[in-house]
VMD Tcl script that draws the C-alpha trace (Angstrom):
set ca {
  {127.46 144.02 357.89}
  {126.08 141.05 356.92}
  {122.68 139.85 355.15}
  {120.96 138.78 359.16}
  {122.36 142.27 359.82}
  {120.40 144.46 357.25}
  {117.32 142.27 357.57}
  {117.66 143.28 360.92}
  {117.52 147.02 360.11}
  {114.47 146.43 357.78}
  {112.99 144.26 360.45}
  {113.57 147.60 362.86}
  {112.19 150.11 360.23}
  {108.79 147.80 359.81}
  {108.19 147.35 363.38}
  {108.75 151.03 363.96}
  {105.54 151.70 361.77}
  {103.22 148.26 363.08}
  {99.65 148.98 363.85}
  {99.73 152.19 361.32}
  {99.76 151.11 358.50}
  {96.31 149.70 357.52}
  {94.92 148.52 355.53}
  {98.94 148.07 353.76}
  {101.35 146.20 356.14}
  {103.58 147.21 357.99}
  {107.09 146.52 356.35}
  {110.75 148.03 356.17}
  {113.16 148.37 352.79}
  {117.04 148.88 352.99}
  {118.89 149.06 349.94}
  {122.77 148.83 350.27}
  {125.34 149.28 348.22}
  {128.93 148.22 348.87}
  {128.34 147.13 352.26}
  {126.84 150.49 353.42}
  {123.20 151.72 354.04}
  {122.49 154.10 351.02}
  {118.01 153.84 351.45}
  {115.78 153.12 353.97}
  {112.03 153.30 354.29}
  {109.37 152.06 355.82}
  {105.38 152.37 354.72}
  {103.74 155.50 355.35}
  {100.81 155.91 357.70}
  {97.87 154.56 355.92}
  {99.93 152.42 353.89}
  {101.51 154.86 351.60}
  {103.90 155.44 350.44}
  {105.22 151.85 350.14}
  {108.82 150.58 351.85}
  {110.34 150.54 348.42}
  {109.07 153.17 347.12}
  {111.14 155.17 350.26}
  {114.00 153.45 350.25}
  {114.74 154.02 346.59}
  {113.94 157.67 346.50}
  {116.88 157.77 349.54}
  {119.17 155.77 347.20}
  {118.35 157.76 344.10}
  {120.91 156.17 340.99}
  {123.13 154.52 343.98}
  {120.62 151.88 343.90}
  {121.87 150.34 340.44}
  {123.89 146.81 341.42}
  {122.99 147.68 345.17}
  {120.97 144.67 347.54}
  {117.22 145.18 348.59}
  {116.49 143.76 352.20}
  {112.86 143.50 352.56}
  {110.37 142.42 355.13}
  {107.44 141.09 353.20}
  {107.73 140.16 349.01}
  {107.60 143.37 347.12}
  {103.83 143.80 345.63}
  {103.23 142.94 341.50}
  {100.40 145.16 341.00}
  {99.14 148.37 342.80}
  {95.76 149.07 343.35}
  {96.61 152.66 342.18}
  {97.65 151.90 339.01}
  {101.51 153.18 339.78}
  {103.97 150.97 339.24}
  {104.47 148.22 342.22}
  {107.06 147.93 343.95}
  {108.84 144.98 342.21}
  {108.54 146.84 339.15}
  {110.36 149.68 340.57}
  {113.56 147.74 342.26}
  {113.84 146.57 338.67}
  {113.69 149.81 336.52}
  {116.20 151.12 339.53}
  {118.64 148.84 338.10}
  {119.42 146.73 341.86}
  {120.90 143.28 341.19}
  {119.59 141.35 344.38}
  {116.36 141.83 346.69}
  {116.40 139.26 350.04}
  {112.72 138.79 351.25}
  {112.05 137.66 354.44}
  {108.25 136.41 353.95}
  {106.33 135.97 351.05}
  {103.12 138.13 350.85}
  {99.92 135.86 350.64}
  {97.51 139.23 349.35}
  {96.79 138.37 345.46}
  {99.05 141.49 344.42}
  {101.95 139.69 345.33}
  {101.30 136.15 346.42}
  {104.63 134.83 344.16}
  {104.14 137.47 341.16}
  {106.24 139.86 343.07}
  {109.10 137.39 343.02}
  {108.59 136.14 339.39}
  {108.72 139.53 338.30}
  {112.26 140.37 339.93}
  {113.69 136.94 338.74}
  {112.38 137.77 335.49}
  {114.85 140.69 334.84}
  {117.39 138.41 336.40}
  {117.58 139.71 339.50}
  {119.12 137.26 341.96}
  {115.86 136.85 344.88}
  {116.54 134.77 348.11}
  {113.53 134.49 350.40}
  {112.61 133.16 353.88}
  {115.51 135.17 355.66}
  {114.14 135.93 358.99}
  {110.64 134.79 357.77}
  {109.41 133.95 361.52}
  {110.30 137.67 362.88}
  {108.31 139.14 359.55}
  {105.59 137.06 360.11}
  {105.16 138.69 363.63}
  {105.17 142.30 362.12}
  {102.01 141.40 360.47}
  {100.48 138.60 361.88}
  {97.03 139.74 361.20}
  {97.63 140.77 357.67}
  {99.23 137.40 356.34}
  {96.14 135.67 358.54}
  {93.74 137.61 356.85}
  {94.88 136.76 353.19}
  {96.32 133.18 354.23}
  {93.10 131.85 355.82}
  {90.38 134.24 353.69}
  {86.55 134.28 356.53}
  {83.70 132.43 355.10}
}
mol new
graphics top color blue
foreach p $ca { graphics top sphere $p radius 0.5 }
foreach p [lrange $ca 0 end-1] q [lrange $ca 1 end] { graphics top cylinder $p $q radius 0.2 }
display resetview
């Protein structure tokens, strides 16, 4: 399979879960190694757990060197406290994350991608972008163009 392929899958995992995940969006993670599926996730109902969070549990150590495909930039911060979700695809070791769309909500908005290309993780982004931007529509409208 190819990159188009397992954005694909992600692209299938987050639209499996649109319209449940509020106030989080709705987004899918697949973390492969060698070729093959070894995670998968999608956000919980309610918007927790996160994609990431899922698909590296699946993977468990697999994950080191393996390729991140997900549909929306990993978050920077959690409002939890916990450790976001680009902190943990770096601390699980994988060596490159393809984004389809960048997250405009401030705890990601870019930081999520400076974090993972600070540890030197190779990042591509805009892969699919237009079919991740219909998964959550209303979420990037609501943090791209803020009410009055």
């Amino acid at each position: 399979m190819n990159d188009a392929a397992h954005m694909a899958r992600a692209l299938a995992l987050a639209r499996a879960v649109a319209g449940k995940t509020a106030p989080n969006p709705a987004v899918g993670c697949v973390i492969v190694q060698n070729g093959a599926s070894i995670g998968e996730g999608a956000t919980g109902e309610g918007g927790r757990p996160h994609a990431e969070e899922v698909a590296l549990a699946a993977a468990g150590e697999a994950a080191r060197g393996a390729v991140a495909y997900v549909t929306l930039e990993p978050c920077a911060l959690r409002s939890t406290g916990a450790a976001s979700c680009a902190q943990r695809l770096r601390d699980a070791g994988v060596a490159r994350v393809v984004i389809a769309a960048r997250d405009p909500h401030p705890n990601a908005a870019g930081a999520g991608i400076n974090l993972l290309a600070a540890a030197g993780i190779d990042v591509d982004v805009g892969l699919m972008e237009p079919e991740a931007h219909a998964v959550n529509a209303d979420f990037i409208a609501q943090w791209t163009f803020p009410p009055p």
